[in-house]
VOLO-341967 format. One record per residue (C-alpha): x, y, z. Coordinates in steps of 0.5 Angstrom, whole numbers. Layout:
% VOLO-341967
<px=X; py=Y; pz=Z>
...
***
This chain:
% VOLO-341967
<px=-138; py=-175; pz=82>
<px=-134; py=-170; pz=78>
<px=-137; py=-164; pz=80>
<px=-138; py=-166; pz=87>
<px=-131; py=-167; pz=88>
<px=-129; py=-160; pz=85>
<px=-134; py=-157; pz=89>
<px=-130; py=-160; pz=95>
<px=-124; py=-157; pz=92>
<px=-126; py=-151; pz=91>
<px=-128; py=-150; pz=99>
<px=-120; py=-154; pz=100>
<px=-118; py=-148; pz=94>
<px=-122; py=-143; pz=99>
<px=-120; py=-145; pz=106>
<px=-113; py=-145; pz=103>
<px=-114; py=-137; pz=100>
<px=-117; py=-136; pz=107>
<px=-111; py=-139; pz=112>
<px=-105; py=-136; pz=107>
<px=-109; py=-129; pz=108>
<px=-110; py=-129; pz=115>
<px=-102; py=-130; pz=115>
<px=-102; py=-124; pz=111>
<px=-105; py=-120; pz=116>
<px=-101; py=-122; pz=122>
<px=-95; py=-120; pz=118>
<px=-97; py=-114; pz=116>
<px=-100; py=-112; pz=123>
<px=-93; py=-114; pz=125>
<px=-89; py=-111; pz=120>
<px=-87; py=-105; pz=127>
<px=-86; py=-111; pz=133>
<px=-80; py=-110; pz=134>
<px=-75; py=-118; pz=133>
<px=-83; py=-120; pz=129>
<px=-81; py=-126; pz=125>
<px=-87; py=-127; pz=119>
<px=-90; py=-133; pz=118>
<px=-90; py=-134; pz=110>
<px=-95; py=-140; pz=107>
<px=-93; py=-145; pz=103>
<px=-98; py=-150; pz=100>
<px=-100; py=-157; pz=98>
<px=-103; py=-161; pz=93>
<px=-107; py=-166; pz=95>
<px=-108; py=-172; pz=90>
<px=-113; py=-179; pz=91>
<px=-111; py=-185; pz=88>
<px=-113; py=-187; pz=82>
<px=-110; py=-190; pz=75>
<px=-106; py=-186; pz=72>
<px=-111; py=-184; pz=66>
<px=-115; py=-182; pz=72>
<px=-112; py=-178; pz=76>
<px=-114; py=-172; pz=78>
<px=-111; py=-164; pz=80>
<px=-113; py=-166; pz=87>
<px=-115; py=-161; pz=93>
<px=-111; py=-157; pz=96>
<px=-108; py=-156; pz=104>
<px=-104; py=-150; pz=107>
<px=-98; py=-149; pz=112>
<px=-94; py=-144; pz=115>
<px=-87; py=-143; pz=113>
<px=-83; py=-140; pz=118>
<px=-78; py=-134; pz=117>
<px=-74; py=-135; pz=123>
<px=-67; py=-136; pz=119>
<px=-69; py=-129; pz=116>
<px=-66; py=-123; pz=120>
<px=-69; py=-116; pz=119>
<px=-66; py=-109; pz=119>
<px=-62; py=-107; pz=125>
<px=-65; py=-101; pz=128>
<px=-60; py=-95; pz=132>
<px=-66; py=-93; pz=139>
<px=-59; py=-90; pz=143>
<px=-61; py=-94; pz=148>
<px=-55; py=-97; pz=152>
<px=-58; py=-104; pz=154>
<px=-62; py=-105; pz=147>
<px=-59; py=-112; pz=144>
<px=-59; py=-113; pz=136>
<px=-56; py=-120; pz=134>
<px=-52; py=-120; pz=127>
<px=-52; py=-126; pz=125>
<px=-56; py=-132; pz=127>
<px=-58; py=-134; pz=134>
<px=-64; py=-132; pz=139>
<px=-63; py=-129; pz=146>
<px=-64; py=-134; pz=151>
<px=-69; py=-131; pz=156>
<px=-75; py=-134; pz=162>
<px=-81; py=-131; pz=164>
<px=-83; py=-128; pz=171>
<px=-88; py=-134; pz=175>
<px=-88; py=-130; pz=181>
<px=-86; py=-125; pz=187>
<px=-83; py=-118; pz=186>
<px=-76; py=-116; pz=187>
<px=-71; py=-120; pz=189>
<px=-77; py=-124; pz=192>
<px=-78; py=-125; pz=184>
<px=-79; py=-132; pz=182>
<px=-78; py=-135; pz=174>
<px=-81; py=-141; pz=171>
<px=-74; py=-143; pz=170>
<px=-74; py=-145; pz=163>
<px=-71; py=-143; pz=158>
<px=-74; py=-140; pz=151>
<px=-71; py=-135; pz=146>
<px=-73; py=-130; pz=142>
<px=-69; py=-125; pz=137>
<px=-73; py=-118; pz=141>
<px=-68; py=-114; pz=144>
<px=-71; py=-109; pz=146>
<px=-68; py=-110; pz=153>
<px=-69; py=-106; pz=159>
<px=-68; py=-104; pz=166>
<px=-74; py=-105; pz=171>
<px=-73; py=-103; pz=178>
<px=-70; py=-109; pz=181>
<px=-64; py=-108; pz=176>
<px=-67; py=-115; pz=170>
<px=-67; py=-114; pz=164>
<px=-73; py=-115; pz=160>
<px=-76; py=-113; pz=154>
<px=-81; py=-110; pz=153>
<px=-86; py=-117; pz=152>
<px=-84; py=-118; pz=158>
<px=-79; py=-124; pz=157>
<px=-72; py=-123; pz=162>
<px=-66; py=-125; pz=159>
<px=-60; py=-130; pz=161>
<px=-54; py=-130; pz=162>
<px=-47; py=-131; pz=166>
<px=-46; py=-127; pz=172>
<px=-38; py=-126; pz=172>
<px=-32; py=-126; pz=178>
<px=-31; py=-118; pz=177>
<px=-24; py=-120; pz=180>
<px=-22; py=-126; pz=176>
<px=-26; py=-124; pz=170>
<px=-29; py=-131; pz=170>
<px=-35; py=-133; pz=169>
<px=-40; py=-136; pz=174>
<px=-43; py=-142; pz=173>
<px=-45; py=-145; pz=167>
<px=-52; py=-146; pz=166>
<px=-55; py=-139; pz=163>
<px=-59; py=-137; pz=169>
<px=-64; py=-128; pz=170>
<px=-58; py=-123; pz=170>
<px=-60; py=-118; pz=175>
<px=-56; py=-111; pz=175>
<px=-55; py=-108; pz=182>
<px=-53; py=-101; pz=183>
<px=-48; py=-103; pz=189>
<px=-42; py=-99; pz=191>
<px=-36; py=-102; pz=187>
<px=-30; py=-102; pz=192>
<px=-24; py=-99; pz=193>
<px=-17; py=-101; pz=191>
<px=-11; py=-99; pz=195>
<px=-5; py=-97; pz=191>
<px=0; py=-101; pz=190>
<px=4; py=-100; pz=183>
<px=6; py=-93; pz=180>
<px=7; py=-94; pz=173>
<px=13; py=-89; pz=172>
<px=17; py=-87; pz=165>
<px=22; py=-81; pz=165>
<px=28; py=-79; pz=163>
<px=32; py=-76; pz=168>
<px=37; py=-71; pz=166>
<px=44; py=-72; pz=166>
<px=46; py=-65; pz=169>
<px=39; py=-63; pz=174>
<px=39; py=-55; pz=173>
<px=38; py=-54; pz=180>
<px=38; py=-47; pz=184>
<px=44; py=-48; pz=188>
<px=48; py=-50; pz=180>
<px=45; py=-44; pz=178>
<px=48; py=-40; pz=183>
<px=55; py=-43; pz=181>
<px=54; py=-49; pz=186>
<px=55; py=-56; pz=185>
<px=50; py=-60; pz=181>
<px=49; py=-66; pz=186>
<px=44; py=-66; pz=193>
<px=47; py=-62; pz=199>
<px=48; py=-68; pz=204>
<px=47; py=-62; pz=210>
<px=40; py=-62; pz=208>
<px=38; py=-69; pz=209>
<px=38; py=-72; pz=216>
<px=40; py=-80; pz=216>
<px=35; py=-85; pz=218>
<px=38; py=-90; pz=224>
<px=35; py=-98; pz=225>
<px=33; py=-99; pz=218>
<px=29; py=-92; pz=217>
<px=29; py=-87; pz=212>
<px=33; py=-82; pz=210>
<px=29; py=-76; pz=211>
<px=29; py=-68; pz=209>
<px=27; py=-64; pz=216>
<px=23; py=-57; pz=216>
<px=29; py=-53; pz=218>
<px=33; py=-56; pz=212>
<px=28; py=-55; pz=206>
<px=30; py=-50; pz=203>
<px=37; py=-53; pz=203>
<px=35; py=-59; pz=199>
<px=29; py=-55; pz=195>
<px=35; py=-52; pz=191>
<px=39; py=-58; pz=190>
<px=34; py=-62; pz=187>
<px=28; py=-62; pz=181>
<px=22; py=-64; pz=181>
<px=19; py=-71; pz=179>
<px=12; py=-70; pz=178>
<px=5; py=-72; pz=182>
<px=1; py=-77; pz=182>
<px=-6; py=-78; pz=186>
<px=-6; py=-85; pz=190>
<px=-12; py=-88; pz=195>
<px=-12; py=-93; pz=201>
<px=-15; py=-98; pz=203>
<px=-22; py=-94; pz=205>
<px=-21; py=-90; pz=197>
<px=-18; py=-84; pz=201>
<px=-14; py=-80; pz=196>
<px=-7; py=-77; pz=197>
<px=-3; py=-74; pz=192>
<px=4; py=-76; pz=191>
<px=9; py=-71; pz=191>
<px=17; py=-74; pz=187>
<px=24; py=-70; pz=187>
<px=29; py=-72; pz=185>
<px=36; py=-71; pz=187>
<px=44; py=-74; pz=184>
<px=47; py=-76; pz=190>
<px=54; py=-77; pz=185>
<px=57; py=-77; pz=179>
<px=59; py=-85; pz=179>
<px=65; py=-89; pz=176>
<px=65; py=-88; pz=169>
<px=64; py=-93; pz=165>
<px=60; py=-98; pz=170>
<px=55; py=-93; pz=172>
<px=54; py=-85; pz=170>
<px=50; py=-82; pz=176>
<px=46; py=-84; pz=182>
<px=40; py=-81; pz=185>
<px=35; py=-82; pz=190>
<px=28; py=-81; pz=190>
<px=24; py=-76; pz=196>
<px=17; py=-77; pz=197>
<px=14; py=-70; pz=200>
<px=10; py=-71; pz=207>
<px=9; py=-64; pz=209>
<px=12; py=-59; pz=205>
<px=9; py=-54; pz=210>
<px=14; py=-56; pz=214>
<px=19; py=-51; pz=218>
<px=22; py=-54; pz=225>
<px=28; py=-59; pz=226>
<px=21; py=-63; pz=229>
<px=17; py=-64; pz=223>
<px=19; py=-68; pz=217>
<px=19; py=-65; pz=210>
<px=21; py=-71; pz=205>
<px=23; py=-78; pz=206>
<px=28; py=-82; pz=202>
<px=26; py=-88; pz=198>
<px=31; py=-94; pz=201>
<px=34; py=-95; pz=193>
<px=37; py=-90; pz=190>
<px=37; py=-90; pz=182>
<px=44; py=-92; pz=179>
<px=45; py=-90; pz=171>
<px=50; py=-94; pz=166>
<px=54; py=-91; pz=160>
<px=49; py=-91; pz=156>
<px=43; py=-88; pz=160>
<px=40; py=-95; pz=162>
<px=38; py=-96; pz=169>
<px=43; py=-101; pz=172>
<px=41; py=-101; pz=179>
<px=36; py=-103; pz=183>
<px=36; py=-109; pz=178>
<px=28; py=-110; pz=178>
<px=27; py=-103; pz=176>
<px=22; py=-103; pz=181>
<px=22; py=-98; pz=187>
<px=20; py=-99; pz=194>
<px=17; py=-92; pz=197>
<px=17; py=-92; pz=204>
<px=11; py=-92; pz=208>
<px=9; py=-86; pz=210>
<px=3; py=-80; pz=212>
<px=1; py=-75; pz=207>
<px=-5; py=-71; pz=211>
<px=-8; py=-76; pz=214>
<px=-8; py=-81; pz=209>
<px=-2; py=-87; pz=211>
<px=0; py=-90; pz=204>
<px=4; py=-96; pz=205>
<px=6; py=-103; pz=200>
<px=7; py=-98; pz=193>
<px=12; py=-99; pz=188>
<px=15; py=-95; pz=183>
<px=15; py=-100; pz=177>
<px=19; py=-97; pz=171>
<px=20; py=-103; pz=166>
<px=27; py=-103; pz=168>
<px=28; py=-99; pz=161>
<px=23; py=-94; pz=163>
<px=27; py=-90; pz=167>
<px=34; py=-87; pz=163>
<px=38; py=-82; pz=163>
<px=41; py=-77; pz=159>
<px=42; py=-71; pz=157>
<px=37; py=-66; pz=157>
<px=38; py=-58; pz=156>
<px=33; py=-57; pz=160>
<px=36; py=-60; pz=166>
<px=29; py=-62; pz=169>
<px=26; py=-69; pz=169>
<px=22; py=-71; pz=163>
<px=16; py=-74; pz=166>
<px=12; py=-79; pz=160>
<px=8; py=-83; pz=164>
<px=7; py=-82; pz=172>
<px=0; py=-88; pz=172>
<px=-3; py=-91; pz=179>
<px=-7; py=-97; pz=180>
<px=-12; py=-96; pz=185>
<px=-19; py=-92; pz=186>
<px=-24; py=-90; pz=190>
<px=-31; py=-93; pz=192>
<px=-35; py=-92; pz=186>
<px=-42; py=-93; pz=184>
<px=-46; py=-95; pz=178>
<px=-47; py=-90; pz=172>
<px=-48; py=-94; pz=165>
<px=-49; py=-100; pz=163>
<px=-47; py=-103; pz=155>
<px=-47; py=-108; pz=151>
<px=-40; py=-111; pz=148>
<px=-40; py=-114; pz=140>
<px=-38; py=-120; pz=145>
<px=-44; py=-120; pz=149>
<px=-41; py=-118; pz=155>
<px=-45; py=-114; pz=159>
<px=-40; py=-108; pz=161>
<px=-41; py=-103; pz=167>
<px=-38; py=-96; pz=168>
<px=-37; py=-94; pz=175>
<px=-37; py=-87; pz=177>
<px=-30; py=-88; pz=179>
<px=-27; py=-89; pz=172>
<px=-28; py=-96; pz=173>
<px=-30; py=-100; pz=166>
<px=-31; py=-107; pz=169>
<px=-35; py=-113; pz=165>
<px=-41; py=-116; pz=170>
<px=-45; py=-122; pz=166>
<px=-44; py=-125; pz=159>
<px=-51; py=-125; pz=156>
<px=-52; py=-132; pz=153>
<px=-55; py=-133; pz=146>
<px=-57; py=-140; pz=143>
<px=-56; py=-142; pz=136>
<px=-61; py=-149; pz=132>
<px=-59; py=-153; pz=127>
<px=-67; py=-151; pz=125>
<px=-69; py=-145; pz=127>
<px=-75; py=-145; pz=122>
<px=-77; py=-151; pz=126>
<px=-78; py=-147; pz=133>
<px=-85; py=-146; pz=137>
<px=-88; py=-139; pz=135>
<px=-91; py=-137; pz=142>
<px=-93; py=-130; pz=144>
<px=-88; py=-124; pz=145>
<px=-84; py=-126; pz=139>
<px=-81; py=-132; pz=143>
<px=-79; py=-139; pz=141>
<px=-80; py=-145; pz=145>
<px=-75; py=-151; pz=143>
<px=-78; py=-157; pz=139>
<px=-76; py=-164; pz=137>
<px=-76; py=-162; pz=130>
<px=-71; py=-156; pz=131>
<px=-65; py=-160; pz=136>
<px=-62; py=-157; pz=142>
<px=-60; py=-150; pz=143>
<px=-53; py=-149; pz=142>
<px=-51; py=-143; pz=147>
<px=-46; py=-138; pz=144>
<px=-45; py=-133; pz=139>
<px=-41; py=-136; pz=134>
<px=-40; py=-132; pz=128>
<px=-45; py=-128; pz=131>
<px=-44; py=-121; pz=133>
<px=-49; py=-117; pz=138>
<px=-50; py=-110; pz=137>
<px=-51; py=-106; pz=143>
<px=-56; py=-99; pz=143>
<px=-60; py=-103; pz=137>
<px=-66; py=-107; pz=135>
<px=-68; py=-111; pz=130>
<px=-74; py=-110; pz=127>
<px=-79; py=-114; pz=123>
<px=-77; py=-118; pz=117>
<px=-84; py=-116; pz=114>
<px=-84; py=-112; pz=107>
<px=-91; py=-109; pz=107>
<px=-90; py=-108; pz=100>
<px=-89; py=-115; pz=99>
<px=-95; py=-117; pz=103>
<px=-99; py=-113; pz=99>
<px=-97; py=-117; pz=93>
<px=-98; py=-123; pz=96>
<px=-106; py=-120; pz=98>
<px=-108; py=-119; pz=92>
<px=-105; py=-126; pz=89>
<px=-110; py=-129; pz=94>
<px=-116; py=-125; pz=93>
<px=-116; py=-127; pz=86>
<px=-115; py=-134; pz=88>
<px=-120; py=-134; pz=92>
<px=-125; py=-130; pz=88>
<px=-123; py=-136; pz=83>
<px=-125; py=-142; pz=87>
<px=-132; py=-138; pz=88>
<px=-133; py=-138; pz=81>
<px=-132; py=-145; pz=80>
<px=-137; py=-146; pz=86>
<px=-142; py=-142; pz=82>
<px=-141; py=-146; pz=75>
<px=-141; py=-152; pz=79>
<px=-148; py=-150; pz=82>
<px=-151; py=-148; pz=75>
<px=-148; py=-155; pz=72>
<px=-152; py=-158; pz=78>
<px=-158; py=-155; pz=77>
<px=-158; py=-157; pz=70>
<px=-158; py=-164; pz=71>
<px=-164; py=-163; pz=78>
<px=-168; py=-160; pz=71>
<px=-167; py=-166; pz=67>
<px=-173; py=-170; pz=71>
<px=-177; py=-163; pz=71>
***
């Protein structure tokens, strides 16, 4: 039975030789399929039982050895929604079942891959270029919370982001102790001619008419301008001056001064109203800190600047953002004049954060986070099913998906290429040619050794 057996043998050794170069051949086709993982082949001996003085080399079977665990090298393409994962994990996607647009349905079930050339199609997914979509979290763009907690298809629409009325101006100045006002500069005093502003009756605001203008122009400095919106994204410009109303009473404060908000320059009759006060004036300490308001914080009066009404707007100084001190120059010192609100915008670009926030930049400036892509770990990534397009599915053998970056980073305009090394696969060929050249000679030897023994009854 011995030369039957190493015939059997050397077809197993043959089939074996013919299973490792056919994985030889898929990783080298494959070697430029973007997230392709090579499949290695391990082999094993396979022995009869027998008595140990007659137990023989065996047969020989192959298996695939999966590379999963293995990354590839990160690929720069300068596409924004290309993903590349650093580290381990796989990105969670769905494939489309049926329908087109928002009509679209999906199989609703969750499989991964490390392909990552992902794009927009023209219903805003996100699919790579197998065709698999991919998954994530939508996330509140007010709260910046994330929706949900099962990853579901992300979907990136160019809807208008909207508005944002101004509420706060982040404002940081000095304010000279001396202002250097025209009307000092013509030997006058340095503080507001109170002639120039017209008193507000029954809770209104002080104001600068037409007619007074120039007055009040040349007692007091400018204190910069600032572009503000309303409620509908219309844009106004807010115009400040400043002026000191007195000296104070040393040592508990060293100045006070009010704030004017321009609403019509142009201006020229006692009907038509210039400048508003704000209702707080500014009070300084020995040392230049503001002292009063106590909050820091400035109510400007609700008003209508060329057809556009701001209303609900606080200057916010820190409480030590605003000082006086002395100032050569005798003008105000404007470091930071900062407002929160904005006009409608549309969607300009998307990208990726290391996080794996898909992050959106808005055409007014706006740089909002709009979903969290989700990414799944196994405790046995080489135990995953192998399907086509370079995606997984989960099996008992790899555990459960554990959804999160971990260690892991994402790095966004990349891919990953292929962990295939041709010239390591070429290596690889020419041992199994030769392996498999090897089990045909034994098939011929054993071929002749049989044939002697048919010429023995001959």
């Amino acid at each position: 039975m011995g030369v039957f057996s190493a015939l059997t043998t050397a077809v197993s050794g043959m089939t074996a030789q013919s299973y490792a170069l056919e994985n030889i051949s898929g990783n080298i086709a494959n070697s430029r399929t973007t997230g392709y993982k090579r499949v290695d082949t391990s082999f094993a001996d396979l022995v009869p039982d027998a008595a140990l003085n007659r137990q023989v080399a065996g047969s020989v079977a192959a298996f695939s050895q999966a590379t999963n665990s293995i990354q590839g090298d990160l690929n720069p393409t300068r596409i924004d929604t290309n993903i590349a994962i650093n580290g381990d994990g796989f990105f969670v996607v769905d494939q489309r079942q049926s329908g087109v647009g928002a009509n679209t349905q999906f199989s609703n079930q969750n499989l991964y891959t490390r392909r990552g050339d992902f794009d927009f199609d023209a219903n805003g997914y996100l699919v790579n270029g197998a065709g698999y979509y991919l998954k994530g979290l939508q996330i509140d763009q007010v709260t910046g919370q994330l929706i949900g907690t099962q990853p579901d298809v992300l979907r990136i629409t160019k809807e208008q982001f909207p508005a944002k009325a101004t509420s706060s101006i982040e404002y940081r100045a000095n304010i000279p102790a001396v202002p250097a006002t025209t009307q000092k500069a013509q030997g006058g005093s340095e503080l507001l001619n109170a002639a120039s502003v017209t008193p507000g009756g029954a809770g209104a605001n002080n104001a600068v008419m037409g007619d007074a203008i120039t007055s009040f122009l040349s007692s007091s400095i400018p204190g910069g301008s600032v572009t503000v919106y309303d409620e509908l994204g219309r844009a106004t410009s807010v115009e400040m001056r400043w002026a000191k109303i007195d000296n104070g009473t040393p040592p508990a404060t060293t100045g006070t001064w009010g704030l004017f908000i321009a609403q019509n320059t142009g201006a020229t009759t006692a009907a038509e109203v210039a400048y508003v006060q704000a209702g707080q004036t500014v009070s300084f300490g020995p040392t230049g800190q503001m002292v009063s308001p106590a909050t820091g914080d400035i109510a400007l009066p609700t008003m209508t600047i060329g057809g556009t009404t701001i209303t609900g707007i606080n200057l916010t100084t820190g409480g030590n953002g605003l000082t006086q001190n002395g100032d050569v120059s005798g003008q105000i010192d404007a470091r930071s004049i900062r407002q929160d609100g904005y006009t409608a915008g549309t969607l300009d670009r998307v990208s990726v954060s290391a996080e794996g926030q898909v992050i959106g930049t808005f055409s007014n400036g706006q740089v909002v986070a709009l979903a969290q892509v989700s990414v799944a770990r196994f405790n046995a990534d080489n135990s995953l099913k192998r399907l086509d397009g370079g995606a997984f599915a989960e099996t008992i053998e790899s555990g459960p998906p554990i959804i999160g970056l971990g260690t892991s980073q994402l790095v966004g305009g990349s891919v990953e290429q292929s962990n295939t090394d041709i010239a390591d696969e070429f290596s690889k060929m020419i041992v199994t040619q030769q392996a498999y050249s090897a089990n045909t000679k034994v098939i011929t030897t054993a071929q002749e050794m049989l044939t002697a023994v048919f010429n023995i009854i001959r």
